[in-house]
Each structure stands twice: as C-alpha cells, then as structure tokens.
N, C-alpha and C positions, 0 to 999 in steps of 0.2 A: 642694653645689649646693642653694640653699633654693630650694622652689617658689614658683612666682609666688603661689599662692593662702595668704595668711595660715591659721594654726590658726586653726581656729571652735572649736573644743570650747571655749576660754575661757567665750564665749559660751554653750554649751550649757548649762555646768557651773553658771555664775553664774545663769542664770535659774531651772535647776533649783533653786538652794541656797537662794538669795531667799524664790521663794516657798512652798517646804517649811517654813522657818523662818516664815515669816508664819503660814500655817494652821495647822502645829504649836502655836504659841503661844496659837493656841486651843484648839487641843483639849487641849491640855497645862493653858488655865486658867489661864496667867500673865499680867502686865503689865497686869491687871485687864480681862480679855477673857476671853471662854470658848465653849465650841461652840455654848451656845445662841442666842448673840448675832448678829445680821447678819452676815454675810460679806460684804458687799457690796466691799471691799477686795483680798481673799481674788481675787474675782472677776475684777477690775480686773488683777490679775499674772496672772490665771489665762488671761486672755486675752492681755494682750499681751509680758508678759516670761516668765513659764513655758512659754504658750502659742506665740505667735507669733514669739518672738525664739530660743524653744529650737528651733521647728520649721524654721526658716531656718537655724539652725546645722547642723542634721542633715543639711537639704539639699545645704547646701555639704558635710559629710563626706563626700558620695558623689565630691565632684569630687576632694576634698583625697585620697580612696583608702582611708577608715579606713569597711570594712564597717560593723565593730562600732559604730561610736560612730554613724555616719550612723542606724543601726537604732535605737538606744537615743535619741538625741537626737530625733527625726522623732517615733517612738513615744511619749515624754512630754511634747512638746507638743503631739501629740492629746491627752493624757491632761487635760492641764490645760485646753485646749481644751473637752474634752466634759464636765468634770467643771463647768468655768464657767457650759456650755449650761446645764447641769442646773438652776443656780439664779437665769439669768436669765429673769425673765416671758415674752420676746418667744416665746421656744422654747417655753411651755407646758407643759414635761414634769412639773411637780406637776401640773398644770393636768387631766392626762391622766388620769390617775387617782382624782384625785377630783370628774372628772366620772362616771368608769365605774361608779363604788359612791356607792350614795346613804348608806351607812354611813360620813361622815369615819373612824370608829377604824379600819374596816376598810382605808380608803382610805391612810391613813398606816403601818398596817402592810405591804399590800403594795408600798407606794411604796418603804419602807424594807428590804424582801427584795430590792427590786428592785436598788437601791444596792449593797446586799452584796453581792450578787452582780455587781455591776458592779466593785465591788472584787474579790472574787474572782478574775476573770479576770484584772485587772492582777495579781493578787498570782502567778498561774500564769507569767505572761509574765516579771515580775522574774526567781523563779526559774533559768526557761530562760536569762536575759541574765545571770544571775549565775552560772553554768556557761563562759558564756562569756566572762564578765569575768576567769576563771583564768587567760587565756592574756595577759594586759594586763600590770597591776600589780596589787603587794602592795594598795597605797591605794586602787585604784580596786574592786579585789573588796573588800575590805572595805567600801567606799561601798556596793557591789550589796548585802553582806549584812546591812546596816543598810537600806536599804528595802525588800528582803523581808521581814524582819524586820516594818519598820513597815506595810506592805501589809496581811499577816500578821494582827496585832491590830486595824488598823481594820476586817480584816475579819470576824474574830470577834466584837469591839466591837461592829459594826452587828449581826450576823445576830441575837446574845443581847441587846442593848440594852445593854450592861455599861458603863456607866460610867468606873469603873476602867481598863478595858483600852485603854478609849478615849485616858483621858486617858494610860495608857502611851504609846499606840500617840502619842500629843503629844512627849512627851518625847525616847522615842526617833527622833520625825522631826526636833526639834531638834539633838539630836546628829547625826545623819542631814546635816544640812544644814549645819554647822559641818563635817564633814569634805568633803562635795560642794564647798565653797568654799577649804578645803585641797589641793584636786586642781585646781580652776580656777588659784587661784595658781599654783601647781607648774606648769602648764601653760603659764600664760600667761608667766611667767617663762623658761619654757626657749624660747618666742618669740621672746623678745629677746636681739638681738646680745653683749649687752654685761651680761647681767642681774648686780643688787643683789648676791641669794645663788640659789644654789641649795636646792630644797624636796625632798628625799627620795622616790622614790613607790614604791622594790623593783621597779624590773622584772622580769618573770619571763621566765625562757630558756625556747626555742621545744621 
C-alpha cells in the first residue's frame, strides 16, 4: 500500500546538500570565491531552498510519519533560515552590536563569539540527531557524522579565528553535501515505481 502523501525527504535532503555545497565552497576557498567575499548568494538558498523548501519538507514528515527526519528537516531550515537573518540588513543583527560598542574591533569581536556560539549550539543538536540517525541507515548516520563533524570546525574556526579550520570545516561540508545528495537520490529513487537502479543506504535493524 503506498501512501497517498509522496516522500519529502527528497526535498529535504536536496535543499540541504545544495546549499551546504554552495557556502562550503567558500569557506573551503575554491572556484575562485572565499569566506571573505559577499555571501549574498549563500543568502538567497539560505532562505528559500535550504531554508524554506527544507522547512516545508519537514513539515510534511510529520504527516508522512517519519519523527526523525520531520525533526532534522524542520530543524535545518531554521537553521538556514536564521543563519540568512544574520546577514540580511533588514534584521539588523550586525547592526546591533555595533551600535552597543562605540569600539568597532570590540564590536566585531563580540559579534563574532556571538556567531560561535550560535554555531555551537547547532553543533550540540547535530550531535543529539546523530545519535539518532543510528537507528535509520548506514548513509544517512554517516551524512549526520560529517555535519557534526563540519559544525564542529566552524565552530572552533569562529570561536579562535583559525583560518585553517575554517577552510577545513569548507571542505569537509563539501564532501558533507556530496553525500546528503547521495541519500536524496537513493531516496528519491526508491519513490518510484519503476526506478533506473537502485542506490545502497545499509539499513540498520531495529
């Protein structure tokens, strides 16, 4: 019996991998783009395909029945959501801070604890959802533990200013999103009646 309501995690999984891969590729410094440069792009998926089209997918997981993915889906299109606010003017949030401190260096260093710490907490929450990605598949806990993982470094990246870690923390979201988009396929594929090939994912017994 297939349900009337189609898989959204396709959905989910594709908007996550997209735009992981787009701002990865900054911070990773490749394709002649880099973190210091506009994001304004970055933005644009951050609101409405990371954003808005993962946060609708989550939604519908709640009808389609899959806790977990409704949680994880919902959850990182706020994530890309407020990470968007952050760097659009309208919301003021630089705004805020370096109105509070007449010291700009002061003012961009606590902006920037402020960040880490805001990653921080995503990188708590991965964790917890990567615990619970054990009980899924082989492909999809691995996915979880490549963006703990990348959580991880941007957030040590941000807290020490490192560089390096950062542009790690690029690379590994790259890879991070090359396999989110290995799981969308597999997904979307086992959708259909009639699929091409089938894509591997280790389910894991209950």
């Amino acid at each position: 019996h297939r349900p009337s309501l189609a898989n959204p995690a396709p959905l989910g999984l594709f908007g996550f991998a997209l735009t992981t891969f787009v701002i990865s590729s900054y911070n990773a410094g490749i394709f002649g783009v880099s973190a210091s440069d506009p994001i304004n792009v970055v933005v644009v998926l951050g609101v409405f395909y990371g954003g808005l089209a993962q946060a609708v997918a989550g939604l519908l997981e709640f009808f389609y029945g899959d806790a977990f993915a409704a949680t994880a889906f919902t959850s990182y299109g706020a994530f890309w959501l407020s990470y968007a606010a952050i760097s659009i003017p309208w919301f003021a949030v630089a705004d805020g801070y370096s109105s509070a401190f007449t010291d700009s260096a002061h003012a961009d260093f606590v902006f920037s604890r402020a960040i880490a710490t805001f990653l921080l907490a995503w990188t708590i929450f991965t964790f917890i959802m990567t615990l619970g990605s054990t009980r899924t598949s082989v492909s999809l806990c691995v996915l979880f533990c490549l963006v703990a993982l990348t959580f991880t470094l941007l957030t040590i990246g941000e807290f020490g200013r490192y560089l390096g870690v950062h542009r790690a923390a690029g690379v590994t979201g790259i890879i991070t999103a090359f396999v989110a988009w290995y799981n969308a396929l597999a997904e979307l594929l086992q959708s259909q009646q009639t699929p091409l090939i089938w894509l591997p994912v280790g389910k894991i017994s209950q």
